[in-house]
Steps between C-alpha positions, in 0.01 A plus 500: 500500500185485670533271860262205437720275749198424672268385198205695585311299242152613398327250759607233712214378576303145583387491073798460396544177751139375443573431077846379546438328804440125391827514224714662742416261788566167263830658355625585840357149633691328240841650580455460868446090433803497271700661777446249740527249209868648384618519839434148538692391224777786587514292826555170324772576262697739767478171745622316189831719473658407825317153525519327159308166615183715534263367292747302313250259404269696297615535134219800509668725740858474417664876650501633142149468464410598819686802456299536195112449679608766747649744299177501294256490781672838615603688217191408273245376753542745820637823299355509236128470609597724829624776246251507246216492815658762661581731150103454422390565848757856491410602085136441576503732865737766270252458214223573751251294263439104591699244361388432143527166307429314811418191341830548300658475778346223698551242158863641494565442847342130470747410217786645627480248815385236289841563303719497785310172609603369137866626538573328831333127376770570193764624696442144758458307139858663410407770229673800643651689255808514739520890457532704820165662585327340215527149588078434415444251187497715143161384443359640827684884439238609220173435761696701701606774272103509430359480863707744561432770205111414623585622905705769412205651259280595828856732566551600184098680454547665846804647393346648191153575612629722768332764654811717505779593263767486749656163547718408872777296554272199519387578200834442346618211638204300498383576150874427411482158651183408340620570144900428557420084592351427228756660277768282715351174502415510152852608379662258754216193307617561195835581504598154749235284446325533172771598280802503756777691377840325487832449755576747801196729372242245687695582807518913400100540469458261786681715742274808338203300524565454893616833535206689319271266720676675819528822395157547230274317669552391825651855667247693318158304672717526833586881432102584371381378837785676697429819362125481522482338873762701701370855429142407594602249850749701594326801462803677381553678095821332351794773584663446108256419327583740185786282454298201522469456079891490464483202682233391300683536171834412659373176547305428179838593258764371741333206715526249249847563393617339867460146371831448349674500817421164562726447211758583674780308346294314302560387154277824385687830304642712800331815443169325595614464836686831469188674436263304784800608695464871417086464528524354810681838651311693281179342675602643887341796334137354527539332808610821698208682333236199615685543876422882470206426414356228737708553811212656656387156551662522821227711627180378655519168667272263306503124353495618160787772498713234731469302196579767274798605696663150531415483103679893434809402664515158310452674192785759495743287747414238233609750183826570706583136507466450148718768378768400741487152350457602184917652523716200398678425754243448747284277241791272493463388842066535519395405146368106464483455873223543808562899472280525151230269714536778749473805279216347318309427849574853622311663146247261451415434909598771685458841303182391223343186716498771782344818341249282337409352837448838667304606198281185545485587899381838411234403195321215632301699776404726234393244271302287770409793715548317803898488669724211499337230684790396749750767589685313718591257164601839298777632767630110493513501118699854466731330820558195285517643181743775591727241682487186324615765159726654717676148605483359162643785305734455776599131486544466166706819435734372750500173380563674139797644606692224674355253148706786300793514713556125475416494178785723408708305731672157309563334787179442627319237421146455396407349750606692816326840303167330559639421861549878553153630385270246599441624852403839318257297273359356815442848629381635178233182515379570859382874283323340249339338757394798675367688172297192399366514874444879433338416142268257673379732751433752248294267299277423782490874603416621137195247434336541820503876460403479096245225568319647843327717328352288228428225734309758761301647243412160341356385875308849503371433152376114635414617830209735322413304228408257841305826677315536159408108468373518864299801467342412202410167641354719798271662285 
């Protein structure tokens, strides 16, 4: 095989950014606001765990619906328009044409937001669906399903109009994400909401909905941008990178066979959890090949590669975790406590949050043509990022483990369990803290560099329009 580690695309230059610019900015705008948004309401329902008075009040943010709003700010609101920004911004620069369907994608992006706005008033109104990472109203999932199919086409035509036969690693995962969520939420609408099928199945294609999200969707945006940023900022060609489309296919066939471990004893058949058992293993395969891969991250000291680095060892420490859970005897003491809260944290936070936010570090200078506007607030958001994950990953898988031991334990009562972990909730609060501080900054940090530009040129446009007036009034 041919190394094309390094995407030498046909052209990499400023047309490609000028077309796409506008979509790319509002999609990436939009998930930055919904981080800070999420984080908020992360902060509110973790202070809610260890301080159950909070907010007692209001009927409208009870913990399970705050759980709810923040869960879809981040997974739906932050992710998803950070991934399908940055999988435009890399198909279009690997297509070496400008993004096409531009308009597509600006009316997409629009209604995706405005559906997410519509899922949290229903979630507040109490319309959640109640299903794990698909808590929105039903009636809000088909905008969404729509919006989405109109962003992704933008991806889709630079993937096919291609200037170049060959296809790279980013190629693969991020035309695989593009096509793979629609197939999963529209399997997981029908098959739970529309026409639910009966008993313990609901709880069997749950668990692969959530999965599939992880492993189809979510790991594949994180692992397009990894494998199209680190080459090119660290200056380096990928080591393995022949082996890099086992891991690919690895995790298509296997990935979403890992969701019947949180079955685990569950009133489910037992080979489903035997098999998410042996997929779990199985799946060590694709994480070692990613760490071949992308360990060369650890190269050339930069913002965007710290972020990818932090996010690398998230990813594959996080696939470790979940195969050693996954064995029996371990899921009896983590499953249904703060250790799942931690595992899920780790994946969603610290290995795709991460790479997305180095890819985001890397391609808004490109898009704007002008460098972040404050340094100083981009070293204190990879310092507060990187710790406040790092803490609450931390907290909760410690305050996971001593839940499960009690919980096995008869003779202690409920009451003295959430004695033992609430100073670990309080820690695991003063993190959320920190990341919404982080969030915050990078909001401010992001518009000022996205919006400088616009703003100058608009007083340079006024400013001669003025010279014009006067000189014509001269004459």
């Amino acid at each position: 095989m041919t190394d094309l580690s390094a995407h030498s695309s046909p052209t990499d230059s400023g047309d490609v950014e000028a077309y796409g610019r506008g979509p790319l900015l509002l999609l990436a705008g939009s998930s930055v606001v919904w981080l800070a948004v999420g984080g908020f309401f992360a902060l509110i329902a973790g202070i809610q765990l260890h301080h159950s008075a909070f907010l007692a009040g209001c009927p409208l943010l009870t913990h399970g619906r705050v759980q709810a709003l923040a869960e879809t700010c981040f997974v739906y609101g932050w992710m998803a328009n950070a991934g399908l920004a940055l999988a435009l911004w890399i198909l279009a620069r690997l297509g070496g044409e400008p993004l096409r369907a531009a308009n597509w994608t600006v009316a997409g992006a629009c209604f995706w937001n405005l559906g997410i706005v519509l899922a949290l008033v229903g979630i507040v109104s109490g319309e959640a669906t109640a299903i794990p990472l698909l808590e929105m109203p039903r009636a809000v999932q088909p905008l969404l399903l729509v919006a989405y199919g109109a962003v992704a086409l933008g991806g889709v035509l630079a993937w096919t109009g291609r200037r170049r036969e060959v296809m790279y690693a980013s190629h693969w995962y991020a035309v695989a994400a593009l096509f793979l969520f629609p197939w999963l939420l529209s399997i997981a609408q029908v098959t739970l909401l529309w026409f639910p099928v009966r008993g313990t199945l609901q709880a069997v294609v749950a668990g692969w909905y959530a999965q599939g999200l992880w492993t189809l969707w979510m790991a594949p945006m994180a692992l397009a941008v990894a494998y199209y940023v680190i080459p090119k900022a660290a200056g380096k060609i990928l080591p393995s990178y022949d082996f890099a489309s086992l891991g690919f296919w690895c995790l298509l066939f296997v990935g979403a066979w890992t969701g019947g471990r949180h079955l685990i004893g569950g009133p489910v058949p037992a080979w489903i959890s035997t098999i998410a058992i042996v997929a779990s293993t199985t799946l060590l395969f694709h994480y070692g090949i990613v760490w071949l891969n992308l360990r060369v991250s650890g190269g050339a000291p930069s913002i965007p590669l710290s972020f990818f680095r932090y996010g690398l060892c998230a990813y594959v420490g996080g696939g470790i975790i979940d195969s050693l859970t996954a064995i029996r005897g371990v899921a009896e003491v983590t499953q249904f406590t703060h250790f799942d809260g931690a595992q899920q944290e780790l994946a969603f936070y610290g290995a795709v949050s991460m790479m997305l936010l180095g890819g985001l570090y890397y391609a808004l200078p490109r898009l704007t043509g002008r460098p972040w506007a404050y340094g100083g607030l981009v070293r204190a958001h990879l310092l507060l990022s990187a710790g406040g994950v790092s803490v609450l990953v931390l907290a909760l898988g410690v305050a996971g483990l001593v839940q499960g031991g009690d919980l096995n334990n008869a003779s202690v009562p409920f009451p003295e369990i959430a004695a033992h972990i609430r100073p670990w909730l309080l820690l695991a609060s003063a993190a959320q803290a920190a990341l919404l501080l982080g969030n915050v900054l990078l909001a401010v940090n992001f518009f000022k560099s996205a919006l400088c530009p616009y703003y100058a040129a608009a007083v340079a446009a006024i400013r001669q329009d003025q010279r014009s007036a006067l000189e014509a009034a001269a004459r």
